[in-house]
C-alpha positions as CSV (number, residue, x, y, z in Angstrom):
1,X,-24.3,-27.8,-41.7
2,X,-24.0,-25.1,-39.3
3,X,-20.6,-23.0,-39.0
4,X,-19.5,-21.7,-36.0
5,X,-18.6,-17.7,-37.0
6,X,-15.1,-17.7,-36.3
7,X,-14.2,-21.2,-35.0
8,X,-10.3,-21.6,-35.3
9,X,-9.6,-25.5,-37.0
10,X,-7.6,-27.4,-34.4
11,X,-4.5,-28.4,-36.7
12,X,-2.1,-28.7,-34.0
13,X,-3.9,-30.7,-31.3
14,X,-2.0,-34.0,-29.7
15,X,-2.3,-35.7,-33.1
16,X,-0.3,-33.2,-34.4
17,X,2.3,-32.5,-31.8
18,X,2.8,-36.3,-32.0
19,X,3.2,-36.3,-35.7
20,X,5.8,-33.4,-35.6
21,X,7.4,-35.0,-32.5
22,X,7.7,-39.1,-34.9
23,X,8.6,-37.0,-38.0
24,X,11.7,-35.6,-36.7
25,X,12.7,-38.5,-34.8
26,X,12.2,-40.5,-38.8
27,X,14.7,-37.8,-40.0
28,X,17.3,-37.6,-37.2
29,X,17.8,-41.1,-37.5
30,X,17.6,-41.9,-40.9
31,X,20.0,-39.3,-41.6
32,X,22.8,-40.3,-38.6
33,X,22.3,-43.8,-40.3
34,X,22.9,-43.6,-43.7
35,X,26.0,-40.5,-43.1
36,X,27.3,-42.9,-40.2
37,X,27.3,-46.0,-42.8
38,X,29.1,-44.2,-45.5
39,X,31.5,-42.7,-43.4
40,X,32.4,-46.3,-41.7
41,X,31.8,-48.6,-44.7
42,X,28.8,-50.2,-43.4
43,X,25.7,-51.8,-45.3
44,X,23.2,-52.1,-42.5
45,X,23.6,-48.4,-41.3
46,X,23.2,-46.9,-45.3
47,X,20.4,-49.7,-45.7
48,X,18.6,-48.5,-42.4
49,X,19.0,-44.6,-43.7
50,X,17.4,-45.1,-46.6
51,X,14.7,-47.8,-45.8
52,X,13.1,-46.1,-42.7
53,X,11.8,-43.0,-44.6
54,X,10.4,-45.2,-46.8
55,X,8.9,-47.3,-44.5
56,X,7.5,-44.5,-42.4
57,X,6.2,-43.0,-45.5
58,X,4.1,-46.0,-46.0
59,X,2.7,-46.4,-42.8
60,X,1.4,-42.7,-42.4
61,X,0.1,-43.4,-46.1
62,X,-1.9,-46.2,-44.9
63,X,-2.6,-44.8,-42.0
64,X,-4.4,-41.6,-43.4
65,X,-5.8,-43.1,-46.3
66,X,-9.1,-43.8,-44.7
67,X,-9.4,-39.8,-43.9
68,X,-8.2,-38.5,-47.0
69,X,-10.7,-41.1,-48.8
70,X,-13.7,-39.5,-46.6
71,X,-12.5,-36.2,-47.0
72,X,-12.7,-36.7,-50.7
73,X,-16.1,-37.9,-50.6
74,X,-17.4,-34.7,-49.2
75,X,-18.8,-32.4,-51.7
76,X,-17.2,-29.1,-52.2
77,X,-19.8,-26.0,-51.3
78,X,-19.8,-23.1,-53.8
79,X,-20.2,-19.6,-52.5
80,X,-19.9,-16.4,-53.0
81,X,-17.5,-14.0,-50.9
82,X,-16.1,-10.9,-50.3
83,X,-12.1,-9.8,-50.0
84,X,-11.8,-7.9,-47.4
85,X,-8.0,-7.6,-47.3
86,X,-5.4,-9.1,-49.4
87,X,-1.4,-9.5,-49.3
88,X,0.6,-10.5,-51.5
89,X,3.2,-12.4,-49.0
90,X,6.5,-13.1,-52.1
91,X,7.1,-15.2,-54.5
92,X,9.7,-14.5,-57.8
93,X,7.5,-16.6,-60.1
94,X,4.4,-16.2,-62.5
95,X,2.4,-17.3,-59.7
96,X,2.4,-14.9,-57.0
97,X,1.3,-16.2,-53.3
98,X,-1.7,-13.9,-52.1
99,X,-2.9,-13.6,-48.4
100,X,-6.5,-13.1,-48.8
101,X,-9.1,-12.2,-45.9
102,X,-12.9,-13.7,-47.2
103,X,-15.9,-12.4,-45.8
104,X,-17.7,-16.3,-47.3
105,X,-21.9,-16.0,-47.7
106,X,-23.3,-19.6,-47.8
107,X,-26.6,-19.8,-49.6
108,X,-28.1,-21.4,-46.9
109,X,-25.7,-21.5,-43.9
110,X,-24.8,-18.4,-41.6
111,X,-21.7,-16.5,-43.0
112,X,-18.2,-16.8,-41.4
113,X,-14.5,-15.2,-42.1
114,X,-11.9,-16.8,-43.4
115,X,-8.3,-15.9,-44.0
116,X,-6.2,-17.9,-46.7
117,X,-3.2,-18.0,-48.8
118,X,-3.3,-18.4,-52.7
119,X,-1.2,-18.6,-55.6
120,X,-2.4,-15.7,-58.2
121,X,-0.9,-15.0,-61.4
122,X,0.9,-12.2,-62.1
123,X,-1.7,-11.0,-65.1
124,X,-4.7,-11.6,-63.0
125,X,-4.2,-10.0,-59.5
126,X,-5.4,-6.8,-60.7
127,X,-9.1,-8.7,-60.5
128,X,-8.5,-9.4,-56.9
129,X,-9.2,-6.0,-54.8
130,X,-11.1,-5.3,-51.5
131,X,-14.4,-5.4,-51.5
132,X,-15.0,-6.6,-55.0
133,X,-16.9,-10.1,-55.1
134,X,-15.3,-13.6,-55.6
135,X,-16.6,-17.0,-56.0
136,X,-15.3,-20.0,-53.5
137,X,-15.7,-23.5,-52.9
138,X,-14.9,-24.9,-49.4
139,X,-15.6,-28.4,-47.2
140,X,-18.3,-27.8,-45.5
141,X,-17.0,-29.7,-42.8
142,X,-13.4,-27.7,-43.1
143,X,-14.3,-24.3,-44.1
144,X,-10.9,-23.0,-43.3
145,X,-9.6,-25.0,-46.3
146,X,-11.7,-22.4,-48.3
147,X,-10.0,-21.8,-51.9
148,X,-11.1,-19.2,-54.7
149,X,-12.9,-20.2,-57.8
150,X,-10.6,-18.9,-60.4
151,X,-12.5,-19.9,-63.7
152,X,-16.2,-19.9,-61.9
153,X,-19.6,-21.5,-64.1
154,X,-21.2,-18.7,-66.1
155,X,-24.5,-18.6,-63.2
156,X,-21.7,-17.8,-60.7
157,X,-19.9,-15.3,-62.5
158,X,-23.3,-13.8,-63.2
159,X,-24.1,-13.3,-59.7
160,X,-20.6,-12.8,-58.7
161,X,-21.1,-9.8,-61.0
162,X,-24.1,-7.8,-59.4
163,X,-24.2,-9.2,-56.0
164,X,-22.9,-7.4,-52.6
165,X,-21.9,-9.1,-49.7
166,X,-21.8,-8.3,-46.0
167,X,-18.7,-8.4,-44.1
168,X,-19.0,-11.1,-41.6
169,X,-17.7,-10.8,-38.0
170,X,-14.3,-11.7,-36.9
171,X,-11.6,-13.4,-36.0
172,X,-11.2,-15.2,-39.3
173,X,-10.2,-18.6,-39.3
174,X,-6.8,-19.4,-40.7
175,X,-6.3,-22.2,-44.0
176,X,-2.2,-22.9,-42.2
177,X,-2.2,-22.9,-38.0
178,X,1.2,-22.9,-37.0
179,X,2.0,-25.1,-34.6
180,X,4.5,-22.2,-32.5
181,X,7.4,-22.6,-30.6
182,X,6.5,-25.7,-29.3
183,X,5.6,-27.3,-32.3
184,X,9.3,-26.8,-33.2
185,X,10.6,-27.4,-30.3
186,X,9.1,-30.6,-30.3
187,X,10.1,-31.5,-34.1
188,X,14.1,-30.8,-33.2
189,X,13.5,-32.9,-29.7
190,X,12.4,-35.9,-32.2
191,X,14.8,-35.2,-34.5
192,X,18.1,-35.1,-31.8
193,X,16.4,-38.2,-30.1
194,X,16.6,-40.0,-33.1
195,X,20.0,-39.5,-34.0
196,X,21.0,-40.2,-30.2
197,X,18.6,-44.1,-31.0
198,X,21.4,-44.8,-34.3
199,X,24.4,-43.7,-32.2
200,X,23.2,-45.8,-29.1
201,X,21.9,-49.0,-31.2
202,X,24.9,-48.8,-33.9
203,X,28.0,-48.0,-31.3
204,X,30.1,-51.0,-31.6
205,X,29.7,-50.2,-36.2
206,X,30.5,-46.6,-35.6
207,X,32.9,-46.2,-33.1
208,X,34.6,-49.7,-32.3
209,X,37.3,-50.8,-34.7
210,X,36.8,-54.6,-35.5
211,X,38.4,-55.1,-38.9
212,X,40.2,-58.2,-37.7
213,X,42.5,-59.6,-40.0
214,X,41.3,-56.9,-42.9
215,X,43.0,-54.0,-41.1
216,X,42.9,-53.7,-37.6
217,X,45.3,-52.0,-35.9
218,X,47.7,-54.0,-34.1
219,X,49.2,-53.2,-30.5
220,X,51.0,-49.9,-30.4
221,X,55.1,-50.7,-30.0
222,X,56.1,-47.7,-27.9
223,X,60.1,-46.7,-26.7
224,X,61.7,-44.4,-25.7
225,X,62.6,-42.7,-29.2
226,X,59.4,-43.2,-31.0
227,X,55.6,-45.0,-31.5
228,X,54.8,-47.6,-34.4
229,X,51.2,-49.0,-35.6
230,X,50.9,-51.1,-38.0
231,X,47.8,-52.7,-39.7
232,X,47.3,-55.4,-42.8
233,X,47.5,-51.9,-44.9
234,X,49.5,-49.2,-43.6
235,X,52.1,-48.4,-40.9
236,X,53.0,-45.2,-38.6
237,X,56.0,-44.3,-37.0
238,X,55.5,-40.9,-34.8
239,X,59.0,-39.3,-33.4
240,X,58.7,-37.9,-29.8
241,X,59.5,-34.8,-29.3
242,X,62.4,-33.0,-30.2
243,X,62.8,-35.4,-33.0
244,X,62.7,-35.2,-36.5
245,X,62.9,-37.4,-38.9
246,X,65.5,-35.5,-41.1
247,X,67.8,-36.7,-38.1
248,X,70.8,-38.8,-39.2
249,X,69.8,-42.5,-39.5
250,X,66.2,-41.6,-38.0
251,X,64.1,-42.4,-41.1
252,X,66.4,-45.8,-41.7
253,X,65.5,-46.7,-38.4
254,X,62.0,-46.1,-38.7
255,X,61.1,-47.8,-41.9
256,X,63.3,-50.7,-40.9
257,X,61.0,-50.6,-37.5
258,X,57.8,-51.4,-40.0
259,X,59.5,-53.7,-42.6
260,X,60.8,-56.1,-39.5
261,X,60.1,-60.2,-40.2
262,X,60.7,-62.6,-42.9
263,X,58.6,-61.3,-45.2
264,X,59.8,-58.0,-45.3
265,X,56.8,-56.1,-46.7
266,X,56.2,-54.0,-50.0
267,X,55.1,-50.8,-49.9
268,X,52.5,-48.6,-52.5
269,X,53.3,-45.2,-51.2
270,X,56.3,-43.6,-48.4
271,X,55.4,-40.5,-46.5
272,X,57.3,-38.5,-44.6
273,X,56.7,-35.5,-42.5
274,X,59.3,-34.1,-39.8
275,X,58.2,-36.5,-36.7
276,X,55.6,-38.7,-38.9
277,X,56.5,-41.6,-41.6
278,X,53.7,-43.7,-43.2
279,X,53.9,-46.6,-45.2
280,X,51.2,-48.1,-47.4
281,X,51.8,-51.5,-47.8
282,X,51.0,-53.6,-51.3
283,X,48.2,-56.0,-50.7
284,X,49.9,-58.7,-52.4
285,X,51.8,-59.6,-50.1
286,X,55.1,-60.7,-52.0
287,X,58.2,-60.4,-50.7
288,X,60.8,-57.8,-50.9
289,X,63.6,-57.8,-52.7
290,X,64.7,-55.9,-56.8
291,X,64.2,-57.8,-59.3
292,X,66.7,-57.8,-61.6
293,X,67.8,-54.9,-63.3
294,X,66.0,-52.5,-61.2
295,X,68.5,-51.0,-58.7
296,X,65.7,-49.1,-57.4
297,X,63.6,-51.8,-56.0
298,X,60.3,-51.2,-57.9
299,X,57.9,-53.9,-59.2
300,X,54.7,-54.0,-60.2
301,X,53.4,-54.7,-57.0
302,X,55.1,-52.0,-55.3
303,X,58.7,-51.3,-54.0
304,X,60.8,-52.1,-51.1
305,X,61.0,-49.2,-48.7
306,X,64.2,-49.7,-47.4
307,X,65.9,-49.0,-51.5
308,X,65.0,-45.4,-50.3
309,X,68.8,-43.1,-50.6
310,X,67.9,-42.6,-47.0
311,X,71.5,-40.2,-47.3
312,X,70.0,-38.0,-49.9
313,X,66.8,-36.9,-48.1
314,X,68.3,-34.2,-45.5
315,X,69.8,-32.8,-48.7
316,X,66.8,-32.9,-50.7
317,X,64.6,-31.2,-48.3
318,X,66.7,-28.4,-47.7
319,X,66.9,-27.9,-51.2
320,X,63.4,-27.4,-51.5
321,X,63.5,-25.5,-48.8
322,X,66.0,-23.0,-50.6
323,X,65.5,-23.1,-53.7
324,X,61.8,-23.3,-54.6
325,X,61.2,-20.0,-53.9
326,X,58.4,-20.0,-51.0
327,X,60.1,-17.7,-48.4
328,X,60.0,-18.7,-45.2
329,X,59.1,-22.4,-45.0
330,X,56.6,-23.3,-42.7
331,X,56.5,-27.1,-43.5
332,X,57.5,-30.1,-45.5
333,X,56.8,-33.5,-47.1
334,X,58.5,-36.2,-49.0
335,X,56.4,-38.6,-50.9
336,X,57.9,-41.9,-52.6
337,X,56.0,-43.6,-54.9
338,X,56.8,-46.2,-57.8
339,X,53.3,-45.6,-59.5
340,X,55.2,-44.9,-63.0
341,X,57.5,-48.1,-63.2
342,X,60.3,-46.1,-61.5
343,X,61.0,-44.9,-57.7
344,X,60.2,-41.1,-57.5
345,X,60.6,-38.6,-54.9
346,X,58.7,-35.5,-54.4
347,X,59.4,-33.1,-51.8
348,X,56.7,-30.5,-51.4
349,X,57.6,-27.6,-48.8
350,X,54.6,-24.7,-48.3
351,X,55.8,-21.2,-46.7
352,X,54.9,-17.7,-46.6
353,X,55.7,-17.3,-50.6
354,X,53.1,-20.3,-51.5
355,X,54.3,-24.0,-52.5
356,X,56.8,-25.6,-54.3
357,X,57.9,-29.4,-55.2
358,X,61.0,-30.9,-56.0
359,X,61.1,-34.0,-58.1
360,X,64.0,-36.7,-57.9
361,X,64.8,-40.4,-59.1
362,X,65.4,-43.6,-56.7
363,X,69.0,-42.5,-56.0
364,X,68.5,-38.8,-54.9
365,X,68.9,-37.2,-58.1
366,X,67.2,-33.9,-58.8
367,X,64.8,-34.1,-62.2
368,X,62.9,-31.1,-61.9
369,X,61.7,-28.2,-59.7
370,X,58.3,-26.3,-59.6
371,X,56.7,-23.5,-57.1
372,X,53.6,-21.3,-56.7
């Protein structure tokens, strides 16, 4: 086989701008998928993410197995050479990645240059020097994939030993073409396109809400003191402005606002901020109302907001605010929850000093007090 002295390999041609180009449009979009399914709950987007990598893994398998299986049948060519140049380019292991520049001397085919990169252990790249002689193997039919014989047959260290090679003339061809700017450009074009594809296709999953009876929001009820939303699980009251909910017979009025109808609803957890209370309502469902005994309205299955000593929060608050230690207070929040069999309230105020919480029972009482 005759070698052109010199002749680049073609790695980047159509083929492989193509390649690049379906590569990054795999990754965009499996990516968008399966973070977009995870963020909204949704099977088919995680099951798309992770299924179309695979399946584009198999098809470029299959596609270049018939190459790879010719490529394989070609027998290697054994020659000697001569390093013209080396490099050694990094690398923090054992095996250090060398840049070498081969001068190759086919037995029986016109010499050529090469330029290739290696790994080279640490103990050995002393043997490696310019212009001492080395013996390669290489495709004949892809001499840039040239590689250096590290452990050579006796006949070839023999003659590696004595012989001299010529320098051949330049430019050397290169085992890794970069593809360039465009190359790149190309791969991050795929890539954005294909996360644009999962956006477009899987709109109506990602952005529109259609939890129906499992939690969609119902109708905003708007006035002219404050908004409410309320879904199967939670419900929001936001104060216009001006307002806070620390506001005589505000917070009454806005819990009573979510807890309206006959089956006045139970709630997990009750948070309040100055203009923003939510409620997290118990899925079961039962109604409202102490059982016996329990003057402050907890069950198992939560507790019934309106048992909170709405009187006692102003107070509570601007103890925390006082006596916590956090100098100048910058914000506040109550949180009522009956998690441990009993209505407790924590009031947790951040300022310029750090944080502090105050803890308190279902009537108000103060039980302990903790900052930063």
């Amino acid at each position: 086989m005759t070698i052109a002295t010199g002749a680049p390999p073609t790695h980047k041609g159509p083929a492989g701008l193509a390649l690049g180009f379906l590569t990054g449009g795999v990754i965009g979009a499996s990516l968008t998928a399966f973070i977009g399914g995870c963020a909204v709950g949704r099977a088919p987007l995680i099951v798309t993410g992770l299924v179309l990598p695979a399946v584009y893994g198999a098809v470029f398998f299959l596609a270049t197995l018939p190459r790879r299986i010719r490529e394989a049948a070609v027998v290697p060519r054994t020659a000697l050479a001569v390093i013209e140049s080396l490099e050694a380019v990094g690398g923090e292991t054992s095996d250090v990645p060398v840049r070498f520049d081969l001068s190759v001397a086919p037995d029986d085919a016109p010499a050529f240059r090469v330029e290739i990169q290696q790994g080279v252990n640490l103990v050995e790249l002393p043997d490696y020097r310019p212009r001492g002689v080395v013996v390669v193997e290489y495709p004949p039919d892809r001499p840039w994939k040239t590689r250096i014989v590290k452990r050579p047959t006796p006949r070839w260290e023999e003659r590696a030993a004595v012989a001299q090679v010529d320098s051949a003339p330049g430019p050397a061809m290169k085992s890794e073409s970069p593809g360039g700017c465009f190359s790149a450009l190309l791969t991050l074009l795929g890539l954005l396109l294909g996360a644009a594809a999962v956006l477009l296709l899987f709109r109506a999953d990602l952005f529109d809400s259609h939890e129906g009876d499992s939690g969609a929001p119902e109708p905003s009820v708007s006035s002219s003191s404050f908004t409410t939303t309320v879904t199967s699980a939670t419900g929001t009251v936001t104060l216009g402005p001006g307002q806070s909910m620390l506001d005589e017979g505000e917070l009454r009025k806005a819990v009573e606002s979510l807890t309206q109808g006959p089956d006045r609803r139970r709630a997990l957890t009750v948070v309040v901020r100055d203009r923003l209370l939510t409620v997290v309502f118990s899925p079961s469902g039962s109604p409202s109302g102490s059982p016996s005994g329990s003057p402050s309205g907890v069950q198992s299955t939560g507790f019934n907001p309106r048992s909170l000593p709405y009187d006692r929060v102003p107070g509570l608050v601007e103890e925390a605010r006082t006596t916590l230690g956090v100098g100048s207070p910058r914000s506040w929040q109550l949180t009522v929850d009956g998690v441990s069999g009993s209505l407790t309230l924590r009031v947790v105020v951040a300022g310029d000093g750090g944080t502090g919480t105050l803890e308190a029972d279902g009537q108000g009482k103060v039980l302990r007090r903790s900052g930063s």
